[in-house]
Every structure is written in C-alpha cells, then in structure tokens.
C-alpha positions as CSV (number, residue, x, y, z in Angstrom):
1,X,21.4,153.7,124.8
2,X,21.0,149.9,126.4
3,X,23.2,147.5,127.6
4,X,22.7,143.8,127.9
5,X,23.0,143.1,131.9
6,X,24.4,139.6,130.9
7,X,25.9,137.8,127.8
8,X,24.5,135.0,126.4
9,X,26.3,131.4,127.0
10,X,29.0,131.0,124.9
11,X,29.3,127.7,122.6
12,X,31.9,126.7,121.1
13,X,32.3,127.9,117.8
14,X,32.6,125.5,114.5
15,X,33.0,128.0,112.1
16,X,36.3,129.7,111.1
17,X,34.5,133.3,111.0
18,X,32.9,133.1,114.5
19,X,35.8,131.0,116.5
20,X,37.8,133.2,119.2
21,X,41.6,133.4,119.5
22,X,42.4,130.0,121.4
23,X,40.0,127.6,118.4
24,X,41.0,129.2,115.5
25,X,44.4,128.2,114.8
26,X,42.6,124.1,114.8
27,X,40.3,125.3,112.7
28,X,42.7,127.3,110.1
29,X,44.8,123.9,110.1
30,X,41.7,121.9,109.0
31,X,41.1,124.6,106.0
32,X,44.9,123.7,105.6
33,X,43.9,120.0,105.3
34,X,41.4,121.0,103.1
35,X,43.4,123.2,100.9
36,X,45.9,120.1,100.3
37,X,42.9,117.8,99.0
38,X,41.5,120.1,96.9
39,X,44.7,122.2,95.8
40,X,43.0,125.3,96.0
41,X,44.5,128.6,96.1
42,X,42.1,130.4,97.1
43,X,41.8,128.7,100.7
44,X,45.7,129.8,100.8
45,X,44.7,133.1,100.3
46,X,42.2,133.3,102.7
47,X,44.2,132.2,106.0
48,X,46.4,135.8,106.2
49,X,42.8,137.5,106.2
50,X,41.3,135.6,108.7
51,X,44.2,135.8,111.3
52,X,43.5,138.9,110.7
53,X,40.2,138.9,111.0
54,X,40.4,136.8,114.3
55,X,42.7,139.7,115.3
56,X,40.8,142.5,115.1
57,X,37.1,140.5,116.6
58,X,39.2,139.9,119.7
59,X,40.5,143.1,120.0
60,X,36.9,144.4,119.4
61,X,35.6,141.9,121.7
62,X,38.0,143.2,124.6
63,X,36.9,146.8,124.1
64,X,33.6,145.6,124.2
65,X,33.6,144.1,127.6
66,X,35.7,147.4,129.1
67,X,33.2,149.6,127.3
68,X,30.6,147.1,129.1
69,X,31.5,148.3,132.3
70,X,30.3,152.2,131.9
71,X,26.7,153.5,132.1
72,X,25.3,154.0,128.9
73,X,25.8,158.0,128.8
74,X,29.2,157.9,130.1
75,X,29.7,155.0,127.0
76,X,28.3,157.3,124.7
77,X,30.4,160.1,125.9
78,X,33.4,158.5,125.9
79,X,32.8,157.3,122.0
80,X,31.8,160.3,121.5
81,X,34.7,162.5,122.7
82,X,37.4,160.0,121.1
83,X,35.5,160.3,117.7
84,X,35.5,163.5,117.7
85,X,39.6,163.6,117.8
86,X,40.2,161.3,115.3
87,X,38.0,163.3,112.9
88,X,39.7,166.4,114.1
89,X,43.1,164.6,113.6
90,X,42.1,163.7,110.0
91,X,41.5,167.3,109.4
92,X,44.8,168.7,111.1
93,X,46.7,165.8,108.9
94,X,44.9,167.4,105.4
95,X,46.6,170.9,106.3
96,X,49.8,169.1,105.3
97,X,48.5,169.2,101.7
98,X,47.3,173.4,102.1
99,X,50.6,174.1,103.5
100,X,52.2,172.1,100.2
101,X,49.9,173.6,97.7
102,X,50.3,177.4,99.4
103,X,54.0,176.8,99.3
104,X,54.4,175.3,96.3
105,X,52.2,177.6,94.6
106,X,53.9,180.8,96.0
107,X,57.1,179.8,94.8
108,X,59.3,179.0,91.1
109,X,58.4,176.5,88.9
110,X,61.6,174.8,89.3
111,X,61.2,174.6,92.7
112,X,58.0,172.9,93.0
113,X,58.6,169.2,93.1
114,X,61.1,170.4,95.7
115,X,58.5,171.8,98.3
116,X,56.2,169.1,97.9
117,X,58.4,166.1,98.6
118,X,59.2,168.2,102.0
119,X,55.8,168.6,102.6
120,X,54.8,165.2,102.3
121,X,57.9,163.4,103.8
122,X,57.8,165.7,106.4
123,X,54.6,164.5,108.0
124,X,56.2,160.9,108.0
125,X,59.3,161.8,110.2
126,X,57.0,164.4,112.3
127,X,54.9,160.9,113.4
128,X,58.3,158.5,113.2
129,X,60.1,161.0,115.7
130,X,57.5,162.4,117.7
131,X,56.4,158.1,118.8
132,X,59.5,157.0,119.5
133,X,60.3,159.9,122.0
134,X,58.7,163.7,121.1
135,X,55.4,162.2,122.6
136,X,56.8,161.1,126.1
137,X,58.9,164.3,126.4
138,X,55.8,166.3,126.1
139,X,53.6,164.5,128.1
140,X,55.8,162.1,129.9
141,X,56.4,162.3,134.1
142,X,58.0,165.2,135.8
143,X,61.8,164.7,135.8
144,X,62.6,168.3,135.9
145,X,59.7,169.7,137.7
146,X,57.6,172.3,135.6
147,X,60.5,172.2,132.8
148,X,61.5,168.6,131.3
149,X,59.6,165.4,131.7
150,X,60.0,162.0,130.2
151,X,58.0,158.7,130.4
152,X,60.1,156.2,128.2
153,X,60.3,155.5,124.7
154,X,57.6,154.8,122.2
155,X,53.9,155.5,122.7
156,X,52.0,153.0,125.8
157,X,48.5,152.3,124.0
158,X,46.8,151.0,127.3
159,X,43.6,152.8,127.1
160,X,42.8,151.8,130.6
161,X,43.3,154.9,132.1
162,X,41.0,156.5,129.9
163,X,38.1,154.1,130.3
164,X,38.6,154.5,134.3
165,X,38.1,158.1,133.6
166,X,35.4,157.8,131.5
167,X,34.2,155.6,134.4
168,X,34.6,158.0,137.1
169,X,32.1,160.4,134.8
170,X,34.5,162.9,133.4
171,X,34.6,164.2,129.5
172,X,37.8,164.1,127.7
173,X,38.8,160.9,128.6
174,X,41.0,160.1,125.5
175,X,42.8,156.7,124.8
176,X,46.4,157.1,124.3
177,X,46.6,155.9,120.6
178,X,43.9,158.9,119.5
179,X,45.3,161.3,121.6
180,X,49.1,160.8,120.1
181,X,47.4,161.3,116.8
182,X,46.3,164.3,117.4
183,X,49.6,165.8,119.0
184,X,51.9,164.2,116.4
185,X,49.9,166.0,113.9
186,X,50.8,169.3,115.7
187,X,53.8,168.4,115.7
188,X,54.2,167.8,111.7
189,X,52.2,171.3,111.7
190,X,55.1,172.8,113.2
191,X,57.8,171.5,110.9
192,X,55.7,172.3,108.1
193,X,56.1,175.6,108.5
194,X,59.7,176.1,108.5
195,X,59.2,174.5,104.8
196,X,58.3,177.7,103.7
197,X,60.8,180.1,105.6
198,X,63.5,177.9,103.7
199,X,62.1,177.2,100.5
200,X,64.3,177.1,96.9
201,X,67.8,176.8,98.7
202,X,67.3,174.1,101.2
203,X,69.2,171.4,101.0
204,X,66.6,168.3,101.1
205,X,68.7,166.0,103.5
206,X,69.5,168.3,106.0
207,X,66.3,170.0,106.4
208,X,64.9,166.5,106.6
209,X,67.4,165.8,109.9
210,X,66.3,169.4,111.5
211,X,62.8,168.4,111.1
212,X,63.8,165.2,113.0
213,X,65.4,167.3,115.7
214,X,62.4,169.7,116.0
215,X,59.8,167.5,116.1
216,X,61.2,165.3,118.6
217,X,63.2,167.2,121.0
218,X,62.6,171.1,120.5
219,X,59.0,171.0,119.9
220,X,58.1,168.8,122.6
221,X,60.2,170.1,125.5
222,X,58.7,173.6,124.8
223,X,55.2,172.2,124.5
224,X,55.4,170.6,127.7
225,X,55.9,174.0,129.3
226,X,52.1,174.7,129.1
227,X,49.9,171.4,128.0
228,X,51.8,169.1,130.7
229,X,51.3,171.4,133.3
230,X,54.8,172.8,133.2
231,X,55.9,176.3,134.7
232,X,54.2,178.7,132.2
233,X,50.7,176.6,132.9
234,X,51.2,177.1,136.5
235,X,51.6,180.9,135.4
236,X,48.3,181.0,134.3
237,X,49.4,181.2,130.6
238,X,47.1,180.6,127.9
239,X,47.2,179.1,124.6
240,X,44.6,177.0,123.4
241,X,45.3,175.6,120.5
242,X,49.3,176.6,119.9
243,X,49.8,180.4,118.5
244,X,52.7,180.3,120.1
245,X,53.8,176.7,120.7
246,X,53.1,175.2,117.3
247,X,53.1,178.7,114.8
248,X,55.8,180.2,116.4
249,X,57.5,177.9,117.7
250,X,57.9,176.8,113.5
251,X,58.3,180.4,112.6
252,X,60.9,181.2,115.1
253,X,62.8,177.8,113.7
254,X,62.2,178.3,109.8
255,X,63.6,182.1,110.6
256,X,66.9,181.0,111.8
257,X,67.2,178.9,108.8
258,X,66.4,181.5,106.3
259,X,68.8,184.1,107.9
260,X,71.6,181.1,108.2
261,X,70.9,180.4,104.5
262,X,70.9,184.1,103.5
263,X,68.6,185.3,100.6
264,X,67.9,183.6,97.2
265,X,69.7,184.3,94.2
266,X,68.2,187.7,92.8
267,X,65.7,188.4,95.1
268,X,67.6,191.6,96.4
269,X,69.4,194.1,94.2
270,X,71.3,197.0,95.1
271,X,69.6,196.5,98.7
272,X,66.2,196.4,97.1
273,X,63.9,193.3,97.2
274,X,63.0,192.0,94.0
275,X,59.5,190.8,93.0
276,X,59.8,186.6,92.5
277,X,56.5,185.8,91.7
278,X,54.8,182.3,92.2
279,X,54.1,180.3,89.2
280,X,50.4,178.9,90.2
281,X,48.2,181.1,92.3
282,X,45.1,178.9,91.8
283,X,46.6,175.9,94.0
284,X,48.0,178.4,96.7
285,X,44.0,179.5,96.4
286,X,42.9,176.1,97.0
287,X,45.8,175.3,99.7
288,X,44.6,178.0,101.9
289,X,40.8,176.6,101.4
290,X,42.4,173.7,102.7
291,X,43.7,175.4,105.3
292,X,41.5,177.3,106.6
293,X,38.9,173.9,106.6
294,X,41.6,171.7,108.1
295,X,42.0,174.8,110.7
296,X,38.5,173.6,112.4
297,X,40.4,170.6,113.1
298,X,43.3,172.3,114.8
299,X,41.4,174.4,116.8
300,X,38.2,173.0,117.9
301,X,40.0,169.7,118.5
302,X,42.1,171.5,120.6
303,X,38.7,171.3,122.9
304,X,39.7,167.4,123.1
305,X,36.1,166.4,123.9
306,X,32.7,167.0,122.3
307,X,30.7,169.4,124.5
308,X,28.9,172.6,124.1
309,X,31.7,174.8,123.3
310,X,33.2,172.9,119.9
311,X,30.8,175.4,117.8
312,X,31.8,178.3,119.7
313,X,35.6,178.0,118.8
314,X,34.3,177.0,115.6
315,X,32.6,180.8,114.9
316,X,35.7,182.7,116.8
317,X,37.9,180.7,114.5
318,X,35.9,181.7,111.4
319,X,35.0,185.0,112.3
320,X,39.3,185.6,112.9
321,X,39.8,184.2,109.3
322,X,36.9,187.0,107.9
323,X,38.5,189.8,110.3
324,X,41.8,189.0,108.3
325,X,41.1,188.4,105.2
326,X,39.1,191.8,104.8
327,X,41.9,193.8,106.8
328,X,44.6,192.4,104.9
329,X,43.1,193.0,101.5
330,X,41.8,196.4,102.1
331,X,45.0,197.6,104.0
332,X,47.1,196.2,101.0
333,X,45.1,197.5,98.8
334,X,45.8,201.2,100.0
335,X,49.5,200.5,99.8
336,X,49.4,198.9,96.2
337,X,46.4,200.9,94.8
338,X,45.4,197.1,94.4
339,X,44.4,193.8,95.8
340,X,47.0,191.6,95.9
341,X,46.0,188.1,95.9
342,X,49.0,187.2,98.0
343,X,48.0,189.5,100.9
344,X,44.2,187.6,100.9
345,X,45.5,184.6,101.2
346,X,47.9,185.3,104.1
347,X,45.2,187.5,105.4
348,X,43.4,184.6,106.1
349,X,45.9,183.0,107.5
350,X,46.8,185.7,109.7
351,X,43.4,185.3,111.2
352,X,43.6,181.8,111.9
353,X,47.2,182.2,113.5
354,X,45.7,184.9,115.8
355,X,43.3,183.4,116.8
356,X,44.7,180.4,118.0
357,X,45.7,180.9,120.9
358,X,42.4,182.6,122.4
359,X,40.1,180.5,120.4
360,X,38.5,179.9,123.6
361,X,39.3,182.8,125.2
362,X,37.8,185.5,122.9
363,X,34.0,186.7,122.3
364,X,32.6,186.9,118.3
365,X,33.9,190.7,118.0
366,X,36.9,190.1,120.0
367,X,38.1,187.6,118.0
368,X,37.2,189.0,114.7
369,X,39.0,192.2,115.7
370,X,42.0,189.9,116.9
371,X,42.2,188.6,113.5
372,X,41.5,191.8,111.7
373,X,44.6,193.2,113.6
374,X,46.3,190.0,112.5
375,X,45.7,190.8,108.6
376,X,46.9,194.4,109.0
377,X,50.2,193.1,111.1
378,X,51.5,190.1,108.2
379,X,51.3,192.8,105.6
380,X,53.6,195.2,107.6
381,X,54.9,192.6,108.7
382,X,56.1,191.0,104.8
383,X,57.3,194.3,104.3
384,X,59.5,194.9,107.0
385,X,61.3,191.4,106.4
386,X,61.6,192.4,102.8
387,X,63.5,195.9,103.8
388,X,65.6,194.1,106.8
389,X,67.4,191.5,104.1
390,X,65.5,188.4,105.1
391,X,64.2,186.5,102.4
392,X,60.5,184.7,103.4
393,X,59.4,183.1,99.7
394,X,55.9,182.8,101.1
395,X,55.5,184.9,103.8
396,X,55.4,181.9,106.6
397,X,57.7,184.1,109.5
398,X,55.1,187.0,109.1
399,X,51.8,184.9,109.3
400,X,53.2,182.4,111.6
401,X,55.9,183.8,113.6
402,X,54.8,187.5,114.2
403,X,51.1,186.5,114.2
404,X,51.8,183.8,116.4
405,X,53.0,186.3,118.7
406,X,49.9,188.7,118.4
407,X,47.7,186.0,119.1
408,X,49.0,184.9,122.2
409,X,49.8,188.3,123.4
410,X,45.9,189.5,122.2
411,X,44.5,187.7,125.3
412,X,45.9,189.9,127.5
413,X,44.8,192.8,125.5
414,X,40.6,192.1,125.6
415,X,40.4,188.4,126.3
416,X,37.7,186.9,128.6
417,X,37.9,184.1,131.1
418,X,36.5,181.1,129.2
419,X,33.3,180.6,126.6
420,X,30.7,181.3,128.9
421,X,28.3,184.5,128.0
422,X,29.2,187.1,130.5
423,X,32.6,185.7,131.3
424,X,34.8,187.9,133.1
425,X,37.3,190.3,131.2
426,X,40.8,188.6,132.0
427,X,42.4,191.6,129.4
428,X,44.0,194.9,129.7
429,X,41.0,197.1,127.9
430,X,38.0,195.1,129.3
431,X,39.2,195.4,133.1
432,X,41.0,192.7,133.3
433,X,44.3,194.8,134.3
434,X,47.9,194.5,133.4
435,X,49.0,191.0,135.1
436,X,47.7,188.6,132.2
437,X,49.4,190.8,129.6
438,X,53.0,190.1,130.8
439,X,52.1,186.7,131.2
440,X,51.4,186.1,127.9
441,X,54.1,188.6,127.1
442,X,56.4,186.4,129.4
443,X,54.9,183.0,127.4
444,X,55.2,184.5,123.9
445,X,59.1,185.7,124.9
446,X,60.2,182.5,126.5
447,X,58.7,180.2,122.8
448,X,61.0,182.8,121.0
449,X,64.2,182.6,122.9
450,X,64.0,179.0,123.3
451,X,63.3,178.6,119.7
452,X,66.0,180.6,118.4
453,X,68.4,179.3,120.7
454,X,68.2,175.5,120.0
455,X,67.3,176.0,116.3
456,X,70.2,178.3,115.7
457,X,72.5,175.5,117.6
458,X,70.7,172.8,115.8
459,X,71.4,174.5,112.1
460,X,74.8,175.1,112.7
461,X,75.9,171.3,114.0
462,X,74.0,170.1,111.2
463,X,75.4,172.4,108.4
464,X,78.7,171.5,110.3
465,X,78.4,167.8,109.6
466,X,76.9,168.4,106.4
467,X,79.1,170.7,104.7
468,X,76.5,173.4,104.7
469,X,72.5,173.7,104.3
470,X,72.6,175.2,101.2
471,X,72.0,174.0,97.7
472,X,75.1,174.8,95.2
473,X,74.9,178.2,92.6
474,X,74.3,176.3,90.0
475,X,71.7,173.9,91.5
476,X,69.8,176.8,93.1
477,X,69.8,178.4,89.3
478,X,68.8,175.3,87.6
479,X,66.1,174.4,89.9
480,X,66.0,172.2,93.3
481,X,63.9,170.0,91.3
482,X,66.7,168.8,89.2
483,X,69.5,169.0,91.1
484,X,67.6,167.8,94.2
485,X,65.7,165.0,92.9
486,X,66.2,164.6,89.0
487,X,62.7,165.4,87.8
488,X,60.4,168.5,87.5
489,X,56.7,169.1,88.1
490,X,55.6,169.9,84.7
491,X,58.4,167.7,82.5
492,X,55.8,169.3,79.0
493,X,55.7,173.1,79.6
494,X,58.9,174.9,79.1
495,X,61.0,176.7,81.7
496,X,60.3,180.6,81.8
C-alpha cells in the first residue's frame, strides 16, 4: 500500500457533489433558486440527500487525513483489525435469530409468536441500555478499584485514541463505535438466553424491564471483573470469549426466573416430568446452524484483531461443537435406545459453550475433548433439572449455565498457556498444577453468586411492582400468543 506524500491544491468547488461543508449550503440555496424557477420537485427531493451526502464526504474526508498520518502497514492493519469486528459483530447479532428459531421451535405452538417478539425486541433494549450506561460500567474508569468503574453516560465515539495506537504500531487498536458493537452484542447474547429458561409463562412487560436491568447494570458490572482489568483479571483468570460472563452469567439469571415462576402447567405430574414436545424441529435445526455459524463471530472476534491466531480459535471452536455433538448423541442414545434430535442440537451447543472460555487456551484434542465432556454433561445435566422440579422448556440452564461452568473450569483441568505450538501446560493433568484450577473455580463461583444474587433481587422488586411475573391460568392455557399479543404464528392451521 501507497500514500500520496502531499495533496493536491485545493479549488474551490462549483459543483454541488464535490463542494466541502463551509460552500455547500450557497450552493444548495442556488438549487433552491433554481427549484422556484422551474417548480421542480425533484430538486426538493434532492437537497435532504445531499446534506447528507456532504455529511458523510467530510466525515470520510477527516478519517482520511487521520488515517494519512500512519505508515501504510500500520493503515492497513488498523482497517484491517476494525473490519474484522464489524463482520464479527454482524455474525454475533445473527445468533439473535438461532436463539429465536431454537426457542421457538423447542417450544408450543401457542407460544411461538411469544418467544420471538422477545427475541427480537430483546436485542433492541440490550443496545438502548447497554449505550446509555452498560458500556461505561464495563469499560469505564476505575471508581472502585478492580470492582466497579464508570466513565459517564452514553458511548464517546472519538476514535483518536485508537488511531494513536495504531500509530504507535500496535494491533487491536479498535475505534470506540466498533468496539461497542461488538460488546453490546454480548450483551443482547446474554439476555437472550434467559428467553429460554422462562419461556410460555413470562410475562412479556416484565421480562422486557429485567432484560433492561441485566444488560445494563448486572451484566456489565460482572464483566468488568475480568475484560477491564478488574480483580479476577489480576487473578490470572481466564475467559476468552464469556463461558462464564456472557452464558452463565444468562443462565444463572434465566434460572432464578424459572424457579421464581415455578413449572408450566402440566409439565410435572405426580412428581414426574411430562414430555411437552416442540411443535417445529426443522427451525430449531436451522437455529442452531445459525448458531453454531454466528458462534465464529463470538469467539474468534473475541481475538479483537486480525492476526495469526483467528483460524486457530476458529478449528478449537469447531472441533468443541463436533466433540459435542457426537458425545451428546451417542450418550443419549444409550439412555433412550435412540437418538434424540433434541440432545444433537444442544450437543452442539454444549460444545460451543465449553469451549468458550478456552477458545484460545486449548490445543485441537483438548478442546474437542472439552466439548465432548460438554455434550455428555447437558444431557445429565437436562435430566437432573427435570427430576429436581425445575422446568427449562429448551434446555438453556443446562447448555448455558452448567456448560458455562465446565468451560471455564476445563482450563484449569488440561489448558495451555496461549495458541502457540508447544505452549506450556497451565492445567491440572498436563503439569500445570492445582493453582489455575481454583482460579477458575474461584471465577466460575463468583459469576454464579453474583448472578443469583442480584437477579433474584431484581425478579422480586419487579414482580413486586408488577403484580407478579407470571402470565394468568387461563392465558398460560390459551397460549401467550393470544393473551400476550392478540395474534398467533400460524392464524390457518388449527390448534392441537
């Protein structure tokens, strides 16, 4: 790559499309004049589009001459890195529609407009929250040293800082309006998954306020802890990409809300858990497809730069989702007598839970053992919710919240220190000793109880003010879709 060592002399522009900021405005009131004389419309039409247009070619233009200043490799690294996270956050952002179509799909008929109206509008607070103050409490200044910090409200944009790093020669240097794109879709990721813990007796309203809360206070605070360089960082804990911080962090919360809300109607008779099956397995197919694609986003991104090691999270990632797909299926299998197309699909996401975490931490059979571990644990795992009275409609506690567990606590079972071939065994069964174990024991412990905690606090004031969090009898039996938002998701096929 070349850059020009001067720019050529500027003349002053005559036409609309190439005049700068300070001309324009004369030149958009001659088109003005000209509109009245020749009563066109068209011209009217035009002037919103070219402000706009002016708008954008001096933005551009003002990047251009910051951009100017680097070399051309550290330019071309710094576009580089940046693009890469915005195609990452693109990915992260399409899991919202595998979490909707796996929920949705795993669950009633009449329920089904329900679930995806949370999935979708959950996203939307997730962002609205997270700018206006989740952002700055996760990676704001230190007001509580190690435990709380805080910069302000709303997001600062000012990519400055970034282009002096990029300038200095460093990788990762991330402007702030990419890099709060990324996070905020964590951040949905997290309230996504209490969707699920809570489906078919949620009240809509008040699950949308605790996703409000938990995206822009819980979340955050907790997250801080180890990606800010809070007190579990200066531990030496590690996770990656957010086994615990994000998955269990939204299984934990979802958990509290399904025990507060107590078990759907029927789904446990005479202490026995009753069978509700999902009415459309091929889109809870396709929404952990989605998924699993959108996970190469969530992980890899987590890299935040382009370098040599994006592939190699890439394979552990992939080779976790194999290790629990396989495990999951042939271990239910055994139970059943046979395959239960259920357990595959939360097999795979078992994998990509448990690998998470040490997605950067892990060598190829290390992580598609972790993950193979993490299929065989999520269908004990279903099973022991099931015969302990809590109802999970899709399974979202036992893939995200005990996996999320397993995945951070793995590393200190036969994880390595860092991506490198030969990196040193930092685990329990590779020589790495006992001391990284309880600290990821200590991390994975301190996500739960501060989870449970606040969430638990957070459900009750709400349900206080609210008159409850759960849907009436009669709504619940009728379908969430009706009572909830007058309408169902297939208005021509009759009710079973």
């Amino acid at each position: 790559m070349t850059t020009a060592l001067q720019s050529p002399p500027r003349r002053t522009s005559s036409r609309l499309q190439d005049a700068s900021l300070l001309n324009g405005p004369m030149l958009l009131l001659r088109s003005i004049k000209g509109f009245r004389r020749n009563q066109s419309w068209a011209w009217l039409a035009s002037i919103p589009l070219a402000l706009l247009g002016l708008g954008v070619f001096t933005f551009s233009a003002r990047a251009e001459v910051a951009l100017s200043d680097l070399t051309g490799p550290q330019a071309a690294t710094f576009l580089a890195d940046n693009l890469w996270l915005f195609i990452a956050t693109i990915l992260v952002i399409f899991m919202n529609a595998g979490f909707a179509m796996v929920e949705a799909g795993m669950c009633r008929q009449k329920n089904a407009v329900n679930i995806l109206a949370k999935n979708l509008f959950v996203f939307a607070l997730a962002v609205t929250s997270y700018w206006v103050i989740g952002y700055s409490l996760m990676y704001g200044g230190s007001v509580i040293d190690g435990w709380l910090y805080f910069q302000g409200l709303f997001v600062d944009p000012d990519p400055s800082a970034a282009l002096e790093c990029a300038a200095a020669g460093d990788t990762g240097c991330l402007v702030p309006a990419v890099d709060f794109l990324f996070q905020s879709a964590f951040a949905g990721t997290a309230a996504t998954i209490v969707s699920g813990l809570v489906a078919e007796r949620v009240k809509f309203g008040e699950f949308v306020v605790f996703s409000i809360v938990l995206t822009a206070f819980i979340y955050p605070i907790a997250g801080s802890w180890q990606w800010n360089g809070g007190w579990l960082s200066e531990l030496g804990f590690i996770d990656f990409a957010g086994s615990s911080i994000v998955h269990s962090v939204g299984g934990w919360a979802g958990l509290v809300g399904a025990m507060l809300l107590g078990p759907r109607i029927g789904k446990f008779v005479d202490g026995k858990a009753q069978a509700m099956p999902g009415h459309n397995m091929a889109i809870a197919t396709l929404g952990a497809l989605i998924l699993w694609i959108g996970w190469y986003g969530f992980n890899p991104g987590s890299e935040l730069a382009m370098d040599q090691y994006v592939a190699y999270v890439a394979v552990t990632t992939t080779l976790a989702a194999a290790g629990g797909a396989i495990a999951a299926t042939v271990f239910s299998t055994a139970i059943s007598g046979k395959p239960d197309l259920t357990m595959i699909i939360n097999g795979i996401l078992a994998g990509l839970v448990s690998i998470t975490a040490g997605c950067g931490n892990m060598t190829f059979a290390g992580s598609w053992l972790a993950g193979a571990v993490g299929g065989i644990i999520v269908v004990l795992s279903v099973a022991a919710l099931d015969a302990a009275g809590i109802d999970d409609p899709v399974g979202a506690f036992s893939v995200h919240g005990v996996c999320g567990v397993w995945g951070t606590v793995v590393i200190g079972l036969w994880g390595v220190d860092g991506m490198d071939p030969g990196a040193a065994g930092i685990g329990l069964l590779n020589g790495g000793g006992l001391n990284q174990f309880f600290i990821q024991a200590l991390g994975a412990a301190a996500y739960g109880i501060w989870t449970v905690v606040t969430c638990w606090i957070a459900w009750q004031i709400i349900g206080g003010f609210f008159g409850g969090i759960r849907v009436s009898e009669a709504e619940e039996t009728q379908g969430l879709d009706i009572g909830e938002h007058g309408m169902e998701a297939y208005p021509d096929f009759a009710s079973s």
